[in-house]
C-alpha positions as CSV (number, residue, x, y, z in Angstrom):
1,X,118.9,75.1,128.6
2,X,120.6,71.9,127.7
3,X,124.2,71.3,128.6
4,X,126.9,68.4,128.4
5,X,127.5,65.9,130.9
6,X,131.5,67.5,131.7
7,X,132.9,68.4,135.1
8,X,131.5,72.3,136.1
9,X,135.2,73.5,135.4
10,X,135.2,72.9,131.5
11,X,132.4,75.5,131.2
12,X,130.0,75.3,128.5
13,X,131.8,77.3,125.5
14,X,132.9,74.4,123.4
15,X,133.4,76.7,120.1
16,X,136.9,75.7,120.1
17,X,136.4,72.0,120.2
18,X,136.5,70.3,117.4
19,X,133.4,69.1,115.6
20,X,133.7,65.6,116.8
21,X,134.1,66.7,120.1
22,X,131.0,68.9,120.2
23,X,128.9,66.1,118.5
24,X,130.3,63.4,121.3
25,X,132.0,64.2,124.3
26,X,131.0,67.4,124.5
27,X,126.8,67.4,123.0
28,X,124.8,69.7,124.9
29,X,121.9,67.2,124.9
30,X,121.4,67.3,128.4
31,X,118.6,68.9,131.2
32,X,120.4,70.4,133.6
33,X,118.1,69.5,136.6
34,X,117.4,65.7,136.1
35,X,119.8,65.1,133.4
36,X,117.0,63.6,131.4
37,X,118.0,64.1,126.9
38,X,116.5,67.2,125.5
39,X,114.8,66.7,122.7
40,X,117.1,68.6,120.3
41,X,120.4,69.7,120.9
42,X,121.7,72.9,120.1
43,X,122.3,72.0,115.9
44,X,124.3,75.1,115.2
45,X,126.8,74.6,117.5
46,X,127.3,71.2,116.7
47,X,127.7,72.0,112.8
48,X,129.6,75.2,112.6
49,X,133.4,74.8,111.0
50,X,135.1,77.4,112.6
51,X,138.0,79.1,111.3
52,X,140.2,76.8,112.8
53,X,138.8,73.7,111.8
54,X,138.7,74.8,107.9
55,X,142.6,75.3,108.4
56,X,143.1,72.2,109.7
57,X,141.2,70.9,106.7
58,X,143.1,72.8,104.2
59,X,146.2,71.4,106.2
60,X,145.6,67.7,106.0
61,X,144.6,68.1,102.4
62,X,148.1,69.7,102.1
63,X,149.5,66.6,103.5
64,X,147.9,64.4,101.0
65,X,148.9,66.5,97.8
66,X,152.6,66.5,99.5
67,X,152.5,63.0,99.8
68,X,151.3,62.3,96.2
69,X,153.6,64.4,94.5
70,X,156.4,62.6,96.1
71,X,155.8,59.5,94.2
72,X,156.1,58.5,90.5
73,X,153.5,59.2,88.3
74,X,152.5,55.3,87.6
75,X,152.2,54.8,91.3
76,X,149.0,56.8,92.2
77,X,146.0,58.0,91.1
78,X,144.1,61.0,91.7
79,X,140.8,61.5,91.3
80,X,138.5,64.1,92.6
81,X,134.9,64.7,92.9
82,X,131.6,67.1,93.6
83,X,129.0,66.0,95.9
84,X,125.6,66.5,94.1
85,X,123.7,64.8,96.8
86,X,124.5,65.3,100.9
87,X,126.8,62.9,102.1
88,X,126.5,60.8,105.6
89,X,128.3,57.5,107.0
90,X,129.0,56.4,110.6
91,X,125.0,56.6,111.1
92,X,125.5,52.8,113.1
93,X,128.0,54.4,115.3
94,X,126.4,54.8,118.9
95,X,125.8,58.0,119.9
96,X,122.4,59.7,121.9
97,X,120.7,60.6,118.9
98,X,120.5,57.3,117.7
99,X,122.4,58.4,114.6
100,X,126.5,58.6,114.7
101,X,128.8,59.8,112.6
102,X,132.4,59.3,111.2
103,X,135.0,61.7,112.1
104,X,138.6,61.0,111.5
105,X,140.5,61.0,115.3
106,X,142.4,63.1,116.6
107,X,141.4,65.9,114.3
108,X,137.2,65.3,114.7
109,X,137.0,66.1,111.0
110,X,134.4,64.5,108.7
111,X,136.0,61.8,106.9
112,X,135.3,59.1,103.7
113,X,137.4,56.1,105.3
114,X,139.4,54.2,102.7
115,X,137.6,50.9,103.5
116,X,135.1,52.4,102.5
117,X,136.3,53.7,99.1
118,X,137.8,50.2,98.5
119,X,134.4,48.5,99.4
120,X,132.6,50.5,96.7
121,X,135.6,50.6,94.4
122,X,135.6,46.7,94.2
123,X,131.9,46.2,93.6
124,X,131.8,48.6,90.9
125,X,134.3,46.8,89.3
126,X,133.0,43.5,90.1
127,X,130.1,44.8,88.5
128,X,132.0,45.8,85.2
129,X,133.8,42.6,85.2
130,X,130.0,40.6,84.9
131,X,129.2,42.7,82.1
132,X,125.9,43.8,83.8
133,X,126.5,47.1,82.4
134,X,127.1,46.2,78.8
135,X,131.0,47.7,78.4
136,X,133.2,46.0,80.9
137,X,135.9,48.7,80.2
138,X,138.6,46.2,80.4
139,X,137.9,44.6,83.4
140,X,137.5,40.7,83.7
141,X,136.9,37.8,86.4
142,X,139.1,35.9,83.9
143,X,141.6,33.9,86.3
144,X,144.2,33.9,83.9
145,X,147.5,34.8,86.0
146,X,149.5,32.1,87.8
147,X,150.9,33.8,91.2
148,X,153.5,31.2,93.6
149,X,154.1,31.4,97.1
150,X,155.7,28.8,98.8
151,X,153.9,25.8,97.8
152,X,151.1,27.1,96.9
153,X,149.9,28.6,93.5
154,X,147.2,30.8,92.9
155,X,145.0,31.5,90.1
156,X,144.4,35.2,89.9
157,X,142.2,37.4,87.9
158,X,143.0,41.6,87.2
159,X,140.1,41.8,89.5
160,X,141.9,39.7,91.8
161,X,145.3,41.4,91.6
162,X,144.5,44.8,92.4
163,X,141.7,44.4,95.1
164,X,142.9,40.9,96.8
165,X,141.9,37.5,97.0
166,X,140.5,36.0,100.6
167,X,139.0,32.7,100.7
168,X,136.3,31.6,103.6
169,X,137.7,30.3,106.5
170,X,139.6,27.2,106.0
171,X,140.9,28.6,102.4
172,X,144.5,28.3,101.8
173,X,144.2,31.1,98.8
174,X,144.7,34.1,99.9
175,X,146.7,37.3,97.8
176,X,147.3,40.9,99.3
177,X,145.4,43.3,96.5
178,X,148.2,45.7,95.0
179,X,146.4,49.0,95.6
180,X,145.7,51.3,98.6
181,X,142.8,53.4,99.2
182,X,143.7,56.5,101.4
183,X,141.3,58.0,103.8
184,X,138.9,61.1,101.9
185,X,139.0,64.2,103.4
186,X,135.8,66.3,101.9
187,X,136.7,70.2,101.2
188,X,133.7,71.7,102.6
189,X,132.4,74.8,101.4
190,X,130.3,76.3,104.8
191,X,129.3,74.4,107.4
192,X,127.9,70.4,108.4
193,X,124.2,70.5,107.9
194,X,121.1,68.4,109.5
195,X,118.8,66.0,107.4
196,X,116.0,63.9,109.6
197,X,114.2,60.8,108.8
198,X,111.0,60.1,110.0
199,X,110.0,56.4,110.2
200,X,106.4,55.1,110.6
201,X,106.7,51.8,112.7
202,X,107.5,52.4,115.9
203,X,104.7,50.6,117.1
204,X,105.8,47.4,115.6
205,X,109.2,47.5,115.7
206,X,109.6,49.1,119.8
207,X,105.9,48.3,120.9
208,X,105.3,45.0,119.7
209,X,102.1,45.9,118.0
210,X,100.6,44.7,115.0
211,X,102.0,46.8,111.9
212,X,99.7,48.9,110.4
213,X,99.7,52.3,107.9
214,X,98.3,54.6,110.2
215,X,101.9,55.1,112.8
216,X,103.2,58.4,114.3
217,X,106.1,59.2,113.0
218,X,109.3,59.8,114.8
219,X,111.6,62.4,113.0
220,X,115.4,61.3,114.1
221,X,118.0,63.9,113.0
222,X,121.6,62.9,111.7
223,X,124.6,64.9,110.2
224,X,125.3,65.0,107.1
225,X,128.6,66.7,105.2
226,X,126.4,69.0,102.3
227,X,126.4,69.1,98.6
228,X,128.7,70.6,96.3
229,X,131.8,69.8,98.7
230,X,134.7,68.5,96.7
231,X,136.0,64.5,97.9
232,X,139.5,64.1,96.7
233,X,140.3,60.4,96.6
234,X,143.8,59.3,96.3
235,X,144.9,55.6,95.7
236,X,148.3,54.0,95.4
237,X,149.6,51.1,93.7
238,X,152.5,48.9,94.4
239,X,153.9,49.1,90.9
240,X,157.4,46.9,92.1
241,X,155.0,43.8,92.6
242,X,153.2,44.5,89.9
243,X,156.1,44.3,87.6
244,X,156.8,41.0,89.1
245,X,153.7,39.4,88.8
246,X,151.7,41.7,86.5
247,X,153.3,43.5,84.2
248,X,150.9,44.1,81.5
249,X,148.9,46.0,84.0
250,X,151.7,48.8,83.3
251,X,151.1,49.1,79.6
252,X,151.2,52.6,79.0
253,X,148.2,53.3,76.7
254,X,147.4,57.3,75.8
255,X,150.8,58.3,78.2
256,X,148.4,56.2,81.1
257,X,149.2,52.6,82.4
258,X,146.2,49.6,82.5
259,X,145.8,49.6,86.0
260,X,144.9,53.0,86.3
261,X,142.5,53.3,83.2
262,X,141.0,50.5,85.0
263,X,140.1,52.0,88.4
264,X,139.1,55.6,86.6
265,X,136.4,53.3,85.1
266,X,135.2,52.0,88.0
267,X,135.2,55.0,89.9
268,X,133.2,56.5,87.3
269,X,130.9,53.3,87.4
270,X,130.8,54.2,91.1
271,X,130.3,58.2,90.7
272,X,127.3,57.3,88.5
273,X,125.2,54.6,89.8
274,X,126.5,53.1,93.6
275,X,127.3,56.5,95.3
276,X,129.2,56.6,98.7
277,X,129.0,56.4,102.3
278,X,125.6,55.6,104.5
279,X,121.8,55.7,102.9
280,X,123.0,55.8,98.9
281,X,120.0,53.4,97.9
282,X,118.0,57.0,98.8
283,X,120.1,59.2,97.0
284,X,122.4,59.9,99.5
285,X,126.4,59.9,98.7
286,X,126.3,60.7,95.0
287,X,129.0,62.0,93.2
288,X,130.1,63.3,90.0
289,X,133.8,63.1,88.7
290,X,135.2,67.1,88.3
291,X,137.9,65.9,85.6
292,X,134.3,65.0,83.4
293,X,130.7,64.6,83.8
294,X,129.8,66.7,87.1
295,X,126.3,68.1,86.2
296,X,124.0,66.1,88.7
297,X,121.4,64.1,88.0
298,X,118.4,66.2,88.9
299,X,115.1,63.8,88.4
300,X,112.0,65.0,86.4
301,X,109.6,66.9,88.6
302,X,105.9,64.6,87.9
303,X,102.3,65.5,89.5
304,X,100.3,63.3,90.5
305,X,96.8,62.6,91.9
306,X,96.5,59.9,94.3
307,X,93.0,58.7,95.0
308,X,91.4,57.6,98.3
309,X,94.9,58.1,99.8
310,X,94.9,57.8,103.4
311,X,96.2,61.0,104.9
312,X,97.2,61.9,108.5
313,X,97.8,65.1,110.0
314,X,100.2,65.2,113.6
315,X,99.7,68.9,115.2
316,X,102.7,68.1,116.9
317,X,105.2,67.9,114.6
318,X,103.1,70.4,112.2
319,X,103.7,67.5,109.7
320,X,100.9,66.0,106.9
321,X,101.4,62.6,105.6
322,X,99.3,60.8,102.7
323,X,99.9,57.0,101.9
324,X,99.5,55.4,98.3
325,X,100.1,51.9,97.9
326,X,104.1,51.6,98.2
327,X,104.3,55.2,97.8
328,X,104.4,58.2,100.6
329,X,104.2,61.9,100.2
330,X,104.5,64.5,103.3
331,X,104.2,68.0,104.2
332,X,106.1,69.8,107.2
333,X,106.0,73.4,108.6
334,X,104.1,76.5,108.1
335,X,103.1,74.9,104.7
336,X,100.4,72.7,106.1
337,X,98.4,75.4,107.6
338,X,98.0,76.6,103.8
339,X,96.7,73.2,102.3
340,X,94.7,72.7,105.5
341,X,93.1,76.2,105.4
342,X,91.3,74.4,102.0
343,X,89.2,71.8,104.1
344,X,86.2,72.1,106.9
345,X,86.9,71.7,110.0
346,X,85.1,68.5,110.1
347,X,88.0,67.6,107.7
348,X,90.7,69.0,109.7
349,X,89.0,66.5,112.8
350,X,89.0,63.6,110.7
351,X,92.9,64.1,109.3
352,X,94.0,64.0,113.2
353,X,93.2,60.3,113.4
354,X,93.5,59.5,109.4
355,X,91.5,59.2,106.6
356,X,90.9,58.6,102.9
357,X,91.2,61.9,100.8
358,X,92.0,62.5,97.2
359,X,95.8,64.1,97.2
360,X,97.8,66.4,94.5
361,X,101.0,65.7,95.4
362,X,104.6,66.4,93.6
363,X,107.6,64.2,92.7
364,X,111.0,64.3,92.3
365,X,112.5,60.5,92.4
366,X,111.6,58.8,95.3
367,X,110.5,62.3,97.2
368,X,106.5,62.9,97.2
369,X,105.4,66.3,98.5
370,X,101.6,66.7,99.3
371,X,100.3,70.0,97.2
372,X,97.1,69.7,98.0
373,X,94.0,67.7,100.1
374,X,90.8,67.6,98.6
């Protein structure tokens, strides 16, 4: 049984801890009699929200609400949104596993950090300002606002004003952005849940051999907050400078003002096509805005047949793997018996150290899943 590297008097009941606590400080990941890693640590423990952690979660998203209500309508923005996709950041983080994860300290409570938000915020509407989505929605790289200080003066865009200006080092032009991206707490409905990866090039990459098609893979596991949990992001705006050195961006238009008909558009921009947090260019972080579209973007189901295919078959992890081109489908679990059960056992030899086969498989996106070996 694996256990965590504490003094004997803590015990090993953690259920209180929080869940950033059991992931770190307290991860049963150890052997007791070496103190070499397990392979696995105990998952369930790890991602259970107990009944105390979902009411410190309902408290700190009390504390936000409190906080926004306290200020004038024209100073924030509040927008909230549905997962359709699982969501995971902090995977650079080190941590055993290889894989680390973001909680929010003291309370060890997954987290969105506002950095974040305002990193994904800005290129979204750095897109929209290019026009590289047809409808810029108002926003511009335009620098057609004059801002003093001292002796210097600045030429500032809307782009510029809200998010901030830095220059490379060396720059003398530099302007503090007029909005504030708060930290997002997710309202989770259930549990944290477990997603793996299983990369191919171990050999290459660790080994230093020659790369090649035909690697092991190595199924890494990593946390991720799941699907269908609500993200409330909050940002504020520092409407007293604003009126100083930008005041069309209060124009009221529909009972709204500019600035914040400019950020729901590139939130939006953001909801549909850049996603959030760790691993978005594979689906990860997307999100749909509740206040309007929220039905996710479920890609077409397509079958295909991949010919001469090389295929692979690892009894180890019980996992099947065929290779076309730039493309990879795979098969995990009891369900490979079942396509196997289909070949010789000549076949079956041959799969164990790869080989060319004609492959069904099924896709969804960038997911292939082998249906059948012929």
């Amino acid at each position: 049984m694996s256990i965590a590297a504490v003094p004997g008097y803590f015990g090993q009941d953690f259920r209180g801890a929080s869940p950033g606590m059991r992931f770190g400080m307290y991860l049963r990941i150890w052997q007791r009699h070496n103190w070499s890693k397990a392979k696995d640590p105990d998952w369930r423990s790890i991602c259970s929200l107990e009944r105390s952690d979902q009411a410190l979660l309902k408290s700190l998203h009390s504390r936000q609400s409190t906080l926004r209500a306290s200020l004038p309508e024209q100073d924030s923005l509040y927008l909230p949104a549905r997962a359709t996709a699982p969501f995971t950041t902090g995977l650079g983080n080190e941590h055993p596993l290889e894989n680390g994860f973001a909680f929010l300290w003291p309370y060890g409570l997954p987290y969105l950090p506002g950095s974040g938000v305002k990193g994904v915020a800005r290129q979204a509407a750095r897109e929209l300002a290019k026009g590289q989505w047809g409808d810029t929605h108002g926003w511009s790289e335009e620098k057609r606002h004059i801002v003093k200080s001292g002796m210097t003066t600045t030429q500032l865009s809307d782009f510029d004003l809200l998010f901030g200006l830095e220059n490379a080092d060396g720059g003398k032009e530099h302007f503090r952005g007029l909005l504030t991206f708060w930290d997002v707490i997710p309202e989770i409905t259930g549990d944290l849940t477990v997603d793996v990866m299983t990369p191919h090039q171990k050999h290459y990459y660790q080994e230093g051999k020659p790369p090649h098609d035909s690697g092991q893979p190595v199924p890494i596991t990593f946390l991720t907050v799941p699907a269908g949990s609500t993200f409330p992001f909050h940002v504020t705006c520092d409407t007293q400078r604003m009126q100083r050195i930008a005041p069309h961006l209060l124009e009221q238009e529909e009972d709204t003002p500019r600035w914040q008909r400019l950020l729901t558009a590139a939130f939006e921009h953001a909801f549909d096509w850049l996603g959030f947090g760790a691993k978005t260019a594979v689906g990860y972080g997307a999100m749909a805005s509740i206040g309007g579209r929220e039905t996710p973007r479920e890609p077409e189901t397509q079958r295909q047949t991949w010919q001469r295919a090389r295929v692979i078959y690892t009894p180890n992890n019980q996992e099947l793997t065929a290779t076309h081109g730039d493309l990879t489908a795979r098969l995990q679990g009891p369900a490979v018996k079942a396509v196997l059960g289909g070949l010789s056992k000549a076949k079956q030899k041959k799969l164990k150290g790869g080989t060319e086969m004609e492959v069904e498989v099924e896709g969804r996106g960038k997911q292939w899943t082998i249906i059948e070996v012929r």
